[in-house]
C-alpha positions in Angstrom: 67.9 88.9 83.0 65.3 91.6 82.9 66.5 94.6 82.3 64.2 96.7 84.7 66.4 93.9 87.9 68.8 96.5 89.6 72.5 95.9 89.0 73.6 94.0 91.7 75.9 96.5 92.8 76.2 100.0 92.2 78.2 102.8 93.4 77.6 106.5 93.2 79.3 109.4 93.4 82.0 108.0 95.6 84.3 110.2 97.2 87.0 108.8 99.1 89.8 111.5 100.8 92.9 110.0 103.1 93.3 112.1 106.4 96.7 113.5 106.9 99.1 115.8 108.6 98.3 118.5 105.8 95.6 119.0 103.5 93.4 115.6 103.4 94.8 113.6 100.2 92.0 112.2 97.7 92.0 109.0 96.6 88.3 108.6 94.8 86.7 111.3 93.2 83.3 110.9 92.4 83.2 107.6 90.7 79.7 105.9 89.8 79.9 102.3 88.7 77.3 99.5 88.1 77.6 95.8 87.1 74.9 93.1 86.5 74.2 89.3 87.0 76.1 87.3 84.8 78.6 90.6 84.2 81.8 90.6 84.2 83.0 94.6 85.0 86.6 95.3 84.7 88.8 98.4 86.6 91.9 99.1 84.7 94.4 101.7 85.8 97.5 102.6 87.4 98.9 101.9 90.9 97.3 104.4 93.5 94.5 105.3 91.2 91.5 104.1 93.8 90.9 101.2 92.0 91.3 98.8 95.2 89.6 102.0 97.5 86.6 101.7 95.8 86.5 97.9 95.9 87.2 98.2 99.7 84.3 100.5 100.6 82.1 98.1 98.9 82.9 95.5 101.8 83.3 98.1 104.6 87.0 97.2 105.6 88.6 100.7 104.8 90.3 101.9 108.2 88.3 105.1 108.6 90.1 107.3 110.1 92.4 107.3 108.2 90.0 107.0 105.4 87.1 109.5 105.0 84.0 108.3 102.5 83.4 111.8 101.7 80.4 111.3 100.0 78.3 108.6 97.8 76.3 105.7 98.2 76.8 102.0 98.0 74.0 99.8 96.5 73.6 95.9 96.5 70.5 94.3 94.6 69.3 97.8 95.2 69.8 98.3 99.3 71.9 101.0 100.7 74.5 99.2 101.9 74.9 102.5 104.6 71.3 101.4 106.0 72.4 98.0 107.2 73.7 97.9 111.0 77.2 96.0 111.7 75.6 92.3 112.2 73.9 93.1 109.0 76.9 94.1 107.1 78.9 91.4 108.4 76.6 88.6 107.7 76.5 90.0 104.0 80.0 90.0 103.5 81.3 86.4 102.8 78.1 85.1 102.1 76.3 87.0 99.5 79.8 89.6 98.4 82.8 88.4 98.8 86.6 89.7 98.0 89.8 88.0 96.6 92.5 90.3 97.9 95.7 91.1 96.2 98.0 89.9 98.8 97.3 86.6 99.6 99.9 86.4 102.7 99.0 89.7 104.4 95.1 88.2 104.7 96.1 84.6 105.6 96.9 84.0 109.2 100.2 82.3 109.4 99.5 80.3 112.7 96.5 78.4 111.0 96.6 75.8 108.5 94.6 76.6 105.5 92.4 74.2 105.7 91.1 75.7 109.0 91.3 79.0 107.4 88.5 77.8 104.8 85.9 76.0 107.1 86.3 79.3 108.8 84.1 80.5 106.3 81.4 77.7 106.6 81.5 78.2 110.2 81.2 81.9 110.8 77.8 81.5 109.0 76.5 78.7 110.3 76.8 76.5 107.3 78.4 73.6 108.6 81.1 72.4 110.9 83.7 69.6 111.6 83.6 66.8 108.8 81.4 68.0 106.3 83.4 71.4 106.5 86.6 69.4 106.1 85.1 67.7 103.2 83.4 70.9 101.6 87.1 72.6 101.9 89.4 69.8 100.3 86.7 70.1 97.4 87.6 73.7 97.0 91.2 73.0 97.0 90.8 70.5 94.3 88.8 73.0 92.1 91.2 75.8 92.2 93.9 73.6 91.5 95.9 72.7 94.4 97.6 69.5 93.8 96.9 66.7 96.6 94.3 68.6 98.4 93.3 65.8 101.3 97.1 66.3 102.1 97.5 70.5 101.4 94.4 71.3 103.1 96.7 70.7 106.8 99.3 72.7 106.4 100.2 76.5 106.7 100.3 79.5 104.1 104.6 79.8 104.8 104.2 76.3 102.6 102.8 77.4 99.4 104.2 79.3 96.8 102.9 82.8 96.4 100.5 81.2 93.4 99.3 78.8 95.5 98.4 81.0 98.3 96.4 83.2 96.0 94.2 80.0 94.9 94.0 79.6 98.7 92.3 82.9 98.8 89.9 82.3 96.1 88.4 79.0 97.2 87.7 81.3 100.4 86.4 83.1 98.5 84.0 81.0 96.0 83.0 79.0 99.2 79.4 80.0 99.6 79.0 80.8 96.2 78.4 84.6 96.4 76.4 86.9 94.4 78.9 89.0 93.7 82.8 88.9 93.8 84.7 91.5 93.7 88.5 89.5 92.7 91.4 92.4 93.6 94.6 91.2 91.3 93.3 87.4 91.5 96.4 86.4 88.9 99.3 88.5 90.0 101.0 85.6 91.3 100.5 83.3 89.0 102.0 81.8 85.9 100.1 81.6 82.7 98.8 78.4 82.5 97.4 78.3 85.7 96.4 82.1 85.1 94.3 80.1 82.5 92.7 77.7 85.0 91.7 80.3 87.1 90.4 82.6 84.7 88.6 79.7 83.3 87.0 78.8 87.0 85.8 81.9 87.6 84.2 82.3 83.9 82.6 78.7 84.6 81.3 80.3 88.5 79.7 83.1 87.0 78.1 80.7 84.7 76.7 78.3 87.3 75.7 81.1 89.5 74.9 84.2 87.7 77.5 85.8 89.4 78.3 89.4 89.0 82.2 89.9 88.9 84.1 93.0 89.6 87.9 92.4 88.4 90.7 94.7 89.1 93.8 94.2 87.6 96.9 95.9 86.1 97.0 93.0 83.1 95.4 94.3 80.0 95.6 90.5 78.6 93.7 89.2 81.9 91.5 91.9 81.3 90.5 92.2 77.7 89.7 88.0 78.0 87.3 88.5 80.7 85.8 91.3 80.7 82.0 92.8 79.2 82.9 96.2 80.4 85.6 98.1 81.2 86.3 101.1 83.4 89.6 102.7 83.3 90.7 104.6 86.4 93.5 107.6 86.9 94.0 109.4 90.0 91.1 108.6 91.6 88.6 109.3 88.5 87.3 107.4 85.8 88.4 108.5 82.6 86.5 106.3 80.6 84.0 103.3 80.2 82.6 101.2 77.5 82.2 97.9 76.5 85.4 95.7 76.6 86.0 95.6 72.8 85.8 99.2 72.1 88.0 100.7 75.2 90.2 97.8 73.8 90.4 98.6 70.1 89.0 102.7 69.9 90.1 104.0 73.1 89.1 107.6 73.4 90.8 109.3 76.3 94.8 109.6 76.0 95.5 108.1 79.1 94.0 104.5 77.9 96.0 105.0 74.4 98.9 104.9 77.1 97.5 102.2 78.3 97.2 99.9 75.4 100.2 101.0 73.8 102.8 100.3 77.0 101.6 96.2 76.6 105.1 94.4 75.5 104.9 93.2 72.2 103.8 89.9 70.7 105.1 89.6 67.7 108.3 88.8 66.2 109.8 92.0 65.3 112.0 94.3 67.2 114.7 93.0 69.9 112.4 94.4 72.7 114.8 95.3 75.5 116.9 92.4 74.8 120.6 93.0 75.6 121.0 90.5 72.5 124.0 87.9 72.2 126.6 88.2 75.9 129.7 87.5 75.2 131.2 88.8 79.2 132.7 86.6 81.7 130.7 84.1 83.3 129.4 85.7 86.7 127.3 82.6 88.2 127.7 79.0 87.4 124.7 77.5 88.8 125.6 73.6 89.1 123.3 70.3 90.1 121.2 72.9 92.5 118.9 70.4 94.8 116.6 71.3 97.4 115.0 68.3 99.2 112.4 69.2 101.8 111.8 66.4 104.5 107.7 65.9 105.4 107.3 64.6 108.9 105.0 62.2 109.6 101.8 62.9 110.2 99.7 60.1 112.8 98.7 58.0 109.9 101.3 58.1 107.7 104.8 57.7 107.1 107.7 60.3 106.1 108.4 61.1 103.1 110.5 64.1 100.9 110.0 66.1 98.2 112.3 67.6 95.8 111.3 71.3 95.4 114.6 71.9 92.9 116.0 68.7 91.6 120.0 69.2 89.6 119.3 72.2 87.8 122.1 74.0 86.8 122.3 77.4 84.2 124.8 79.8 83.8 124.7 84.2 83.6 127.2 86.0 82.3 127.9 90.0 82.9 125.4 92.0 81.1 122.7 89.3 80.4 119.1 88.8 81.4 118.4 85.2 82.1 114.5 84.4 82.5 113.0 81.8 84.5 109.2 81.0 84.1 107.6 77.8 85.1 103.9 77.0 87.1 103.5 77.9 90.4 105.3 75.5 92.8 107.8 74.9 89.9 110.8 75.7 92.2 111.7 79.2 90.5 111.8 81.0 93.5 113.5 78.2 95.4 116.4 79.1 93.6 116.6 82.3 94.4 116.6 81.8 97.9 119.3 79.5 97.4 121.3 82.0 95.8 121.0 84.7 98.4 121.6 82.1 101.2 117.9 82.6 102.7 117.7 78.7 101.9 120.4 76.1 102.1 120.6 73.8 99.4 120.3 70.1 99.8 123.1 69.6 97.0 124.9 71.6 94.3 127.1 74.2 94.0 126.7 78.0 93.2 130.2 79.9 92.3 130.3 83.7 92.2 133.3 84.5 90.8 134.5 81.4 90.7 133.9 81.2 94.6 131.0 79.0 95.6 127.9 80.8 97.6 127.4 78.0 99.2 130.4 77.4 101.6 130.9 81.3 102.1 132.0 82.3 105.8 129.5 84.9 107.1 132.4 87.8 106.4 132.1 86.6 102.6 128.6 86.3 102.1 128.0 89.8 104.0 130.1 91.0 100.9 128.5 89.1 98.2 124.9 90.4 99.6 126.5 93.8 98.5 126.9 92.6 95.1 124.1 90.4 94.6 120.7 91.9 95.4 117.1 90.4 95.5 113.3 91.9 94.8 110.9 90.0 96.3 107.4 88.8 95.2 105.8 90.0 98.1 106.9 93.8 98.4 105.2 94.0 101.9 106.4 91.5 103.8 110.0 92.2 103.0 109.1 95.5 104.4 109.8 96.6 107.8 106.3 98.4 108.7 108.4 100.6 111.7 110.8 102.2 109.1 109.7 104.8 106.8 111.0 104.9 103.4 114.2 106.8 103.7 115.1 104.1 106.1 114.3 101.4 104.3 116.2 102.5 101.0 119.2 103.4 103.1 119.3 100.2 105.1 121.8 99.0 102.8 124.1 101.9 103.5 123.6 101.1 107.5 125.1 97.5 106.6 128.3 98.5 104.4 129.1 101.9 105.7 131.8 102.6 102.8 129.0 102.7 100.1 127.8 106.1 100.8 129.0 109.1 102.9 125.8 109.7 105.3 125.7 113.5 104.4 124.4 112.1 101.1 122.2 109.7 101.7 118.7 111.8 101.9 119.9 113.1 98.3 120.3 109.6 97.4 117.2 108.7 98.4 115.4 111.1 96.7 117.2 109.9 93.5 116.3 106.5 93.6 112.5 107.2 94.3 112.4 109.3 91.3 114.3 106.6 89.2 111.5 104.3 90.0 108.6 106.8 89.3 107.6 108.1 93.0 107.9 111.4 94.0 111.2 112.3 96.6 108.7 113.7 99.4 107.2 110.3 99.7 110.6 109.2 102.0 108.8 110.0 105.4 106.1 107.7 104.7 105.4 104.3 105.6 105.0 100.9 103.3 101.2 100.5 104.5 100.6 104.0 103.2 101.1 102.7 99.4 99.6 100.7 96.9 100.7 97.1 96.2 102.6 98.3 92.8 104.4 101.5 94.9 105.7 98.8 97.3 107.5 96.9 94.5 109.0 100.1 93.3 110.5 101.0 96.4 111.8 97.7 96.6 113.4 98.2 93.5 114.6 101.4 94.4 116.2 99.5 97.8 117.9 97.1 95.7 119.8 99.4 93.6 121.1 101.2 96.9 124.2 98.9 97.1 125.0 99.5 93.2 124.7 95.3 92.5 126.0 93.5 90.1 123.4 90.6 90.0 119.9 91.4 90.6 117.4 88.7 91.4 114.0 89.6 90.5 111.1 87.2 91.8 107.8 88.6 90.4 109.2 92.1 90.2 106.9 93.9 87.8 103.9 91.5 88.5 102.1 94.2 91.1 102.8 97.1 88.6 100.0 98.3 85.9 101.3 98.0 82.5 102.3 101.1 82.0 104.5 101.9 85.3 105.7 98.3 84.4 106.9 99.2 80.8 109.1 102.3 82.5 110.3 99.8 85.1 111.2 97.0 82.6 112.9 100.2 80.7 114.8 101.1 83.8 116.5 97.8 84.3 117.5 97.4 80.6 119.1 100.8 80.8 121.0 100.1 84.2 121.9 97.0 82.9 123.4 98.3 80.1 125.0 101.3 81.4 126.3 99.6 84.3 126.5 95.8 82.9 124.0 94.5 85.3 123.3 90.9 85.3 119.3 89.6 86.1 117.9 86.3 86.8 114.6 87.7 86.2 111.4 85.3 87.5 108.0 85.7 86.2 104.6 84.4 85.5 104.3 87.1 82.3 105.7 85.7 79.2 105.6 89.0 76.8 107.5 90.7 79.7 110.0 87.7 79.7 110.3 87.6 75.6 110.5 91.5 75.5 113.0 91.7 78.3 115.4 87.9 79.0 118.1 87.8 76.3 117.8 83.5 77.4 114.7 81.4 79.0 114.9 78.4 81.6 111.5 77.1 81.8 111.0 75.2 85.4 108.7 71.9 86.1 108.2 70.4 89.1 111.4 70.8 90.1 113.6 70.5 87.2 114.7 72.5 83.7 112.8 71.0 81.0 114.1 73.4 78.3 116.3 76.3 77.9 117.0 78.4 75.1 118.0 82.1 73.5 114.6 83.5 73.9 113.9 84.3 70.3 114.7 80.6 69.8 112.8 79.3 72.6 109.5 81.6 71.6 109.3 80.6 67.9 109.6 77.0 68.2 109.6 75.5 71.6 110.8 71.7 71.8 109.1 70.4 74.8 105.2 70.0 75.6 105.0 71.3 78.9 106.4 74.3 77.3 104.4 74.5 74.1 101.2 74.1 77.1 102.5 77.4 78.8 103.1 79.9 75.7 99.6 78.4 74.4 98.2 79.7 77.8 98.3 83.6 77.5 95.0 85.1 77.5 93.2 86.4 74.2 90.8 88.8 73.8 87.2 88.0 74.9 85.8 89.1 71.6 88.2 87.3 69.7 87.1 84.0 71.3 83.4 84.6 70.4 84.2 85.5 66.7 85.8 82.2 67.0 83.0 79.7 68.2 
């Protein structure tokens, strides 16, 4: 590439401000950015830093009101974004930028399948239609990994794991092979190994196409194996830039050194935050656990099932962390919603207590609910978007009114927000007024309301930049140990699982294929599929070209 060829994108002097009751609240603050063909640019930095603003002005979806572009300019393969009119703009975006978001269920419409959802794409730009669009979209499906595609590409986002929907997103995405793609949290659902693939895809896209790539991410792993460059982002300013390896290895500003030094360690030493060796009573006994789902049958062909969990069984005692990591679709999070009665098991038994979950009267399980609590993967959509935050954190306290006398529960709330890192005056607001990772902290903070003694956590630090997911990984250990909390603790992020789980149940298709102590497991795993998954993490970009 020449080097007098303008960048294909770049931004400067951006100023973003939110509009509200009082003084307008700024979210970028004079940011300039560039990134070339072939580039890879990554933006690191914490939760409600403007990362995800700046990305969003780029394809003109920021709600404005509330949002106010204060100042700055916008430039794509050296045209003023600002000077195209709305046809212009819109015929742009898809085609020549397009954008992976970071939460693949709030931008996939429920009531079509995703297969329709894809040709979309071809179709609002007059590419192609009917079969050829049908073909072109099972291709995509295929590429970014979707297991029996012809099949998949029918049915609806509610039937794909969270991983799965976010590969949804990307073949979208990828479809018409833009010149630039701006990829918001692309891996935050998914597990290592098929982090890898996807990693892998886009590194072989950019390749193919000359692709520019703007990556946000929280994942400092993700980030130091893809990117060239690196900007690093706090509080709606850029604190510094450079090239990967040397923001990586010679940080300069303090926040960064933050940064890097909040990653979960890799090596062998240290317990981590590890409750070590339990020895309490047993508090679940998870026993041939089956979920069989029943496929109806579609004009040409005939019913079938599938086993989504298939006899797994574990055990957690008072105190302990137990870990479950496994590929997307793996049936970790089918469990969960077994053991919180969102799902109803095909077979198996769960006992509380010695009191099995499963054939609780409703007057039993509204008790257990008290006791056993749940974080979601998706922090939004287990958010009602008409309740402001004091609601939702108090909800628990509307449900079993002898928890907490209601003269306390605004101190309350204010106590739990700061335990999770927001600030107390935050309770008026509403979920769509915070960032992906402040969602999962307030749903933290709303599981702890009801003082649990098992807490189920499906992806709970996986929206949360290292550094706010360090303190929140620190703030479970110490509840756990101050309170003997028990966690079944699911994630795609195996130095969070090795630094944290005191045991590890790796999940395949269905069924436990190992389980260990997780020292144990980590130093010499017996099984391949496991050996595949810890040889997944990401490693340094540089590292790999020393290598070749």
């Amino acid at each position: 590439m020449s080097a007098a060829e303008p960048p294909v994108l770049e931004i400067r002097n951006l100023t973003v401000d939110f509009l509200s009751d009082a003084a307008p609240v700024r979210a970028v603050d004079g940011i300039n950015l560039s990134v070339r063909r072939g580039e890879t640019l990554c933006i690191l930095g914490e939760s409600g830093s403007g990362k995800s603003v700046s990305a969003s002005t780029v394809l003109d979806i920021l709600d404005t009101p509330p949002a106010d572009i204060v100042s700055g300019s916008i430039l794509f393969e050296g045209q003023d974004l600002a000077t195209l009119d709305p046809k212009a703009r819109r015929a742009l975006n898809g085609r020549r930028v397009a954008m992976i978001f970071q939460d693949p269920l709030a931008h996939l419409n429920p009531v079509y399948s995703v297969g329709w959802q894809i040709s979309e794409v071809f179709r609002a730009h007059d590419v192609c239609d009917g079969a050829e669009a049908r073909r072109r979209g099972i291709e995509l499906l295929r590429r970014v990994g979707i297991p029996e595609p012809e099949e998949r590409f029918d049915r609806y986002p509610h039937e794909f794991s969270g991983g799965q929907r976010q590969r949804v997103m990307i073949a979208m995405a990828i479809a018409l092979q833009p010149a630039l793609l701006i990829a918001d949290e692309p891996t935050t659902a998914l597990d290592v190994s098929v982090q890898a693939q996807i990693l892998d895809l886009l590194k072989d896209l950019q390749r193919e196409f000359g692709m520019a790539l703007v990556l946000i991410t929280h994942d400092l792993e993700v980030a130091a194996n893809m990117a060239d460059r690196v900007i690093v982002m706090r509080r709606g300013k850029v604190v510094e830039e450079g090239v990967a390896q040397t923001v990586f290895t010679q940080p300069a500003d303090a926040y960064t050194r933050q940064l890097m030094n909040a990653l979960p360690s890799h090596g062998d030493s240290g317990e981590g935050r590890r409750a070590g060796a339990s020895t309490g009573e047993v508090l679940l006994d998870v026993q041939g656990l089956t979920k069989v789902y029943h496929l109806s049958r579609g004009l040409f062909s005939s019913p079938r099932s599938t086993a989504a969990v298939d006899d797994v069984s574990f055990r957690v005692r008072r105190g302990e962390t137990l870990g479950i990591v496994g590929e997307s679709g793996s049936g970790k999070s089918s469990v969960a919603k077994m053991l919180l009665r969102l799902s109803e098991p095909t077979a198996g038994r769960a006992l509380y207590r010695g009191d099995d979950i499963f054939a609780m009267p409703p007057k039993e399980l509204l008790a257990l609910r008290r006791k056993v609590q749940m974080v979601f993967q998706d922090p939004y959509g287990s958010m009602n978007p008409r309740m402001d935050v004091r609601a939702i954190i108090s909800e628990p306290w509307r449900i079993h009114d002898d928890i907490l006398p209601k003269k306390r529960w605004n101190e309350r709330v204010a106590e739990l927000l700061d335990l999770v890192g927001l600030k107390p005056e935050w309770a008026k607001r509403y979920s769509h007024q915070f960032s992906g990772g402040q969602r999962q902290r307030i749903a933290i903070a709303r599981a702890l309301a009801s003082d649990p003694e098992l807490i189920v956590c499906d992806e709970a630090v996986s929206a949360l930049d290292v550094s706010v997911q360090a303190q929140v990984i620190d703030l479970l250990a110490d509840l756990r140990d101050r309170l003997g909390l028990s966690y079944i603790f699911i994630t795609h992020d195996l130095p969070v699982v090795r630094n944290f789980a005191d045991r590890v149940l790796v999940m395949h298709r269905g069924r436990v294929v190992e389980e260990n102590e997780t020292v144990a497991l980590f130093a010499s795993p017996s099984q391949p599929y496991t050996q595949t998954l810890l040889a997944s993490n990401p490693t340094p970009k540089w590292e790999n070209s020393s290598a070749k």
